[in-house]
C-alpha positions in Angstrom: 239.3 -149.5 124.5 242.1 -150.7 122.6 241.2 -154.0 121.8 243.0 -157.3 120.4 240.8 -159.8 119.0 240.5 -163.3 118.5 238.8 -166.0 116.7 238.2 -169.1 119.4 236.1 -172.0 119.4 233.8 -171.2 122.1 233.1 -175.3 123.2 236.8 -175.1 124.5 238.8 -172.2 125.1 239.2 -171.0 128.3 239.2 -167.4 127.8 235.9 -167.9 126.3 234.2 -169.8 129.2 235.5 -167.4 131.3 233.8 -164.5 129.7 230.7 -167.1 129.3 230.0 -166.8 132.6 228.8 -163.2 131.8 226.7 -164.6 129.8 223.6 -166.5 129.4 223.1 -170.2 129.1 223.0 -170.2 125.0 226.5 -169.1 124.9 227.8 -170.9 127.6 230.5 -174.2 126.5 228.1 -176.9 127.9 225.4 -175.9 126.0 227.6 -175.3 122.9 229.0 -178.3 122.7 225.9 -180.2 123.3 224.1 -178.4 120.1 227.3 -178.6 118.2 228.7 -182.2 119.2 225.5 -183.5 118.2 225.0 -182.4 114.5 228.2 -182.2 113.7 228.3 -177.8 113.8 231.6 -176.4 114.2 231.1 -173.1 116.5 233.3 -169.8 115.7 233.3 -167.3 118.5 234.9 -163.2 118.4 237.0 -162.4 121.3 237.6 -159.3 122.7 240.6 -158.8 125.3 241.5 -155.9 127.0 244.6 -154.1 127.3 245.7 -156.3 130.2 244.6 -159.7 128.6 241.0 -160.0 129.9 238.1 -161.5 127.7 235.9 -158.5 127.8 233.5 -159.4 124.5 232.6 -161.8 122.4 229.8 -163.0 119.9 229.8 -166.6 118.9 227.8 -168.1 115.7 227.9 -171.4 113.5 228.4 -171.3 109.8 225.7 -174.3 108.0 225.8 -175.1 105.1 224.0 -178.1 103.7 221.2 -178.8 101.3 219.6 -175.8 102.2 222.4 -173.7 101.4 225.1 -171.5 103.5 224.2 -169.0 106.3 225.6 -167.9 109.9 223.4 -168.4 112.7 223.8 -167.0 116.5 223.0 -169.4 117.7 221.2 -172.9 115.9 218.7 -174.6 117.8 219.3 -171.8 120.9 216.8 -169.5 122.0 219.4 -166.3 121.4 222.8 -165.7 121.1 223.3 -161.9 122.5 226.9 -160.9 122.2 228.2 -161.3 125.6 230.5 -157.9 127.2 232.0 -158.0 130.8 230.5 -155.6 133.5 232.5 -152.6 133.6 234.0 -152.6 129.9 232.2 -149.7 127.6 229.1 -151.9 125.8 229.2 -149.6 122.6 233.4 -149.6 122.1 232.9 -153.5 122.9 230.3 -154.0 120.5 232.1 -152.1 117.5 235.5 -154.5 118.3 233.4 -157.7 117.8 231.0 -156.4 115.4 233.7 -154.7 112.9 233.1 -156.5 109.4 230.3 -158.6 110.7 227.7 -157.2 107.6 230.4 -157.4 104.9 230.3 -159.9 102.0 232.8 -161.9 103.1 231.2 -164.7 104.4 226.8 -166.3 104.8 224.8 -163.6 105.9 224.6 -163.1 109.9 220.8 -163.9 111.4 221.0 -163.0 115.2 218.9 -162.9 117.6 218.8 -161.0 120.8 217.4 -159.2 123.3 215.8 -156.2 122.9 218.0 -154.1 125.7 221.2 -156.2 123.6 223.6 -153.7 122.1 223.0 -155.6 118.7 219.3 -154.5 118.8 220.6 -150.4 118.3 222.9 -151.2 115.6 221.6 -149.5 112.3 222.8 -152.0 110.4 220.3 -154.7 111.2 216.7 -154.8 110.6 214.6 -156.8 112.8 212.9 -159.5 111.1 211.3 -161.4 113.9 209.9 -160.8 117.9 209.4 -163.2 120.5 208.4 -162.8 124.1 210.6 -163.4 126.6 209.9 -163.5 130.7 212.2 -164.5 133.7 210.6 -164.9 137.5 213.2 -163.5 140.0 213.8 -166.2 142.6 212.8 -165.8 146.4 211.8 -167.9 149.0 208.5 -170.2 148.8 205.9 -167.7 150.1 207.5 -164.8 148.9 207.4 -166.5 145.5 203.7 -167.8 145.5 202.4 -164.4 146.9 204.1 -162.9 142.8 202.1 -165.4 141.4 199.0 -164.2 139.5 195.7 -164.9 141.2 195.1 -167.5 138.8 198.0 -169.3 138.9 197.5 -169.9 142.8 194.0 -170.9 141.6 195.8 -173.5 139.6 198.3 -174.7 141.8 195.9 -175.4 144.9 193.7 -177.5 141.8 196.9 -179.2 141.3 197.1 -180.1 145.1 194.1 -181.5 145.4 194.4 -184.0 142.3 197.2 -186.0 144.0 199.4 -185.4 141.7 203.3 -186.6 142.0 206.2 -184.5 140.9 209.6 -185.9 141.3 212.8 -183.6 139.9 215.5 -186.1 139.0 219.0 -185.7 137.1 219.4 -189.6 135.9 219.8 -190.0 132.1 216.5 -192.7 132.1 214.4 -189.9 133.1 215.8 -188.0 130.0 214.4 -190.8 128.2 210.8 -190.8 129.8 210.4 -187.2 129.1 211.8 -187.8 125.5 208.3 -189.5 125.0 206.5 -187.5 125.9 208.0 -184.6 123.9 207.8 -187.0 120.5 204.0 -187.2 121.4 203.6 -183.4 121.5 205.6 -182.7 118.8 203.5 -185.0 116.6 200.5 -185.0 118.0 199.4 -181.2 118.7 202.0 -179.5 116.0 202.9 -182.0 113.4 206.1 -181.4 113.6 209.3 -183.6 114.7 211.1 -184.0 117.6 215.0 -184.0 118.2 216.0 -187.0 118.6 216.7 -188.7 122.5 220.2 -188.9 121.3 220.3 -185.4 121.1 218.6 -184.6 124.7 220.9 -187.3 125.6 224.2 -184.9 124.8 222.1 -182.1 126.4 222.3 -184.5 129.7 226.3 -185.3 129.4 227.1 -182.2 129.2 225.2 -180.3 132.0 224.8 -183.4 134.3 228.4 -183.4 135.8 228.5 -180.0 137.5 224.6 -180.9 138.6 223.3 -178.6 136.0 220.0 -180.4 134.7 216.7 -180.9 136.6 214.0 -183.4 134.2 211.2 -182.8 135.9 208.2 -185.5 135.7 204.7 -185.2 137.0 202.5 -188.4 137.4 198.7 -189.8 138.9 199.9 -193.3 139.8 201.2 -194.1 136.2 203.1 -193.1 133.2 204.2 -189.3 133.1 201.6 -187.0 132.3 203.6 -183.8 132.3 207.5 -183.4 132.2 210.2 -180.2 131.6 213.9 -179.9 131.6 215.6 -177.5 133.1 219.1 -176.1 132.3 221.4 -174.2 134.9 223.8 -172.3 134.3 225.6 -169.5 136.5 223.1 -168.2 139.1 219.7 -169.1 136.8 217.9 -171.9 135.8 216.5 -172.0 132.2 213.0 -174.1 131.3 214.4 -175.1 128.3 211.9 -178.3 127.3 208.7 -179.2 128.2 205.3 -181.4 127.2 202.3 -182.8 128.7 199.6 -184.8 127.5 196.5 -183.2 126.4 194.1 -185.5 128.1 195.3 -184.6 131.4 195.9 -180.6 131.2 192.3 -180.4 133.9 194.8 -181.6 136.5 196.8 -178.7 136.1 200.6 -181.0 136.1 202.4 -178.1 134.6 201.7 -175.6 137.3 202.2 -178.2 139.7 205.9 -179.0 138.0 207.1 -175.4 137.8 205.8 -174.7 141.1 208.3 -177.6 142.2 211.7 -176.5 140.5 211.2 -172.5 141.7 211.3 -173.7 145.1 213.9 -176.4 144.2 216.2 -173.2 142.2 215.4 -171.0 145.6 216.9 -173.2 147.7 219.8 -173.9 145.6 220.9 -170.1 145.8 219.7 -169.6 142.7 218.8 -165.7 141.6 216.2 -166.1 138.3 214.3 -168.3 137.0 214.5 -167.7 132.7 211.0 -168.7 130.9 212.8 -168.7 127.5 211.4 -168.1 124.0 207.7 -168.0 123.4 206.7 -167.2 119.7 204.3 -164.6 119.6 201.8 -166.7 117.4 201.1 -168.8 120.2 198.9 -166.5 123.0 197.9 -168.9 125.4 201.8 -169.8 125.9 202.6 -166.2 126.6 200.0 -165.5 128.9 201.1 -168.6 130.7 204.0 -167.5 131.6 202.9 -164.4 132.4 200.9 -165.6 135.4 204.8 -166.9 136.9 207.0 -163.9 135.5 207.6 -160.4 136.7 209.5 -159.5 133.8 208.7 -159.3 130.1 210.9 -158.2 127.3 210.7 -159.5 123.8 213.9 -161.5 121.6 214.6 -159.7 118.2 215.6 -161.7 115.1 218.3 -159.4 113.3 219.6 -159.3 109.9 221.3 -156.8 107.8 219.3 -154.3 105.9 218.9 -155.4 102.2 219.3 -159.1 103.2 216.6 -161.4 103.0 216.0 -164.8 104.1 215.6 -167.6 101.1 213.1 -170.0 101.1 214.3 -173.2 98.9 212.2 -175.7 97.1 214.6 -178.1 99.6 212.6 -176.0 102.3 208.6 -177.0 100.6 209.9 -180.5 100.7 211.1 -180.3 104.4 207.6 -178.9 105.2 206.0 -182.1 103.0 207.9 -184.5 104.9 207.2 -183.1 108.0 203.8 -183.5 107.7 204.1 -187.0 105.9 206.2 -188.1 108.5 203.5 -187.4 111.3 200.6 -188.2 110.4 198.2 -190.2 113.0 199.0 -193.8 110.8 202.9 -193.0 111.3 204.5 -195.5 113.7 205.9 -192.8 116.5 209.6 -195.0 116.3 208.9 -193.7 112.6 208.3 -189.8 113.3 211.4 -190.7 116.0 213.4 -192.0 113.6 212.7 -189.4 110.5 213.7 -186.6 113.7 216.8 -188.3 113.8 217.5 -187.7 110.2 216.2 -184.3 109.4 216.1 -182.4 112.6 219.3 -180.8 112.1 217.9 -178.9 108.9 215.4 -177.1 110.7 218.0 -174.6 111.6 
């Protein structure tokens, strides 16, 4: 393929979000601009274009640099950021047009991270420094769907039936806000660790709300939520991108009974797959959860070039020291919420 490429900023060029849509939701323009807007990233994408003009590859990453010092990152805050190649253009000539100087010195060192089925995965240049799990259900209708489900999860979702609970699915920017609580309680609570801000999830909202592409779902007993999840579309799948529940009420099983509720909602929109997203491999019981709803398994590799290796900062030990300052149980949660605000956007 003889190839002419491009630099683009992949938030607003339209031969980028026309390629996006061959893509997955990480590289897509809403979400993009919603990561980027917010903490103030400027994104740098690598077009490909075919003989006759078409986008036909590309690979989009951010360049940081701040007190933690300079690197390239596809994508921050983002679950992956695969290179993205047009169905019918040759993946391997495609990869070695975007890819061409990518491990060079001339700029931060590249961490990406992928799939494992991604053409980036085979490159010999790149060692893989990380795994996740990754799962996606395949959407069908209702009974065809619950009959997939693992014997437990059906277990589950008639215990959920029985406790009355209520799931709504809504796309108004106040219940954003209700789930935003919910998440800061979480994040504090069971990990110690902050929360982006509602600002942020707010930007999530504007950008994915016009073209009706967020669900925030909400599960309650007659009160405040117990459970809550927000789900990003784009193209033919929905993506569980957020979600948090309160310990005290896990015995009603509210998270089966919420993502029980938006497969059959993404079913009879049309949709094709439902994507689980990231699940670090430290954390079992989050794997095998989704497990019991996926029929597909595959795993995300972090990627960096042989020889490079990650540095770890004195400005990273403080991060982690303020973290754990900052949510304690005496910590006001407008203080964790606040201190989020502040120092989220380092944790990339």
């Amino acid at each position: 393929m003889t190839a002419r490429v491009e630099r683009v900023d992949p938030r607003t060029d339209p031969a980028w979000r026309e390629l996006a849509a061959h893509g997955d939701l990480f590289t897509a323009p809403p979400w993009l601009s919603a990561v980027c807007d917010h903490y103030g990233f400027v994104p740098e994408a690598r077009l490909v274009r075919a003989p006759d003009g078409t986008p036909a590859a590309g690979l989009a990453w951010v360049d940081v640099a701040d007190v933690r010092g300079q690197r390239r990152l596809g994508l921050p805050f983002s679950d992956r950021g695969d290179p993205v190649v047009r169905p019918g253009v040759d993946t391997d000539d495609a990869w070695a047009a975007v890819a061409a100087d990518i491990c060079d010195d001339s700029g931060p060192t590249l961490t990406l991270r992928c799939l494992d089925t991604s053409v980036a995965a085979t490159d010999e240049r790149f060692a893989v420094v990380g795994e996740a799990a990754w799962h996606v259900t395949p959407l069908a209708p209702a009974e065809d769907l619950h009959r997939r489900l693992r014997p437990h999860v059906r277990r589950n979702l008639a215990a959920a039936q029985r406790n009355g609970l209520r799931v709504v699915l809504r796309d108004d920017l106040s219940a954003v806000a209700e789930y935003h609580r919910l998440h800061l309680r979480l994040r504090k609570e069971k990990y110690r660790l902050l929360a982006q801000p509602l600002e942020f999830f707010e930007q999530v909202w504007k950008a994915f709300a016009p073209h009706g592409g967020i669900r925030v779902g909400l599960v309650d007993v007659g009160g405040p939520p117990i459970a809550g999840a927000i789900y990003l579309v784009w193209q033919d799948t929905v993506y569980y991108k957020f979600g948090a529940s309160a310990g005290e009420h896990l015995h009603l099983r509210p998270n089966e009974a919420l993502h029980w509720a938006c497969l059959r909602w993404a079913a009879d929109q049309g949709l094709s797959a439902m994507d689980w997203g990231l699940s670090d491999l430290d954390q079992p019981g989050l794997v095998r959860f989704k497990r019991g709803w996926a029929t597909r398994e595959q795993r995300i590799r972090t990627l960096r070039p042989h020889g490079s290796l990650p540095t770890h900062t004195p400005v990273d030990e403080l991060l982690g020291d303020l973290t754990r300052l900052l949510t304690g149980p005496e910590v006001p949660d407008r203080v964790t919420d606040q201190a989020g605000a502040l120092l989220y956007r380092y944790f990339c």
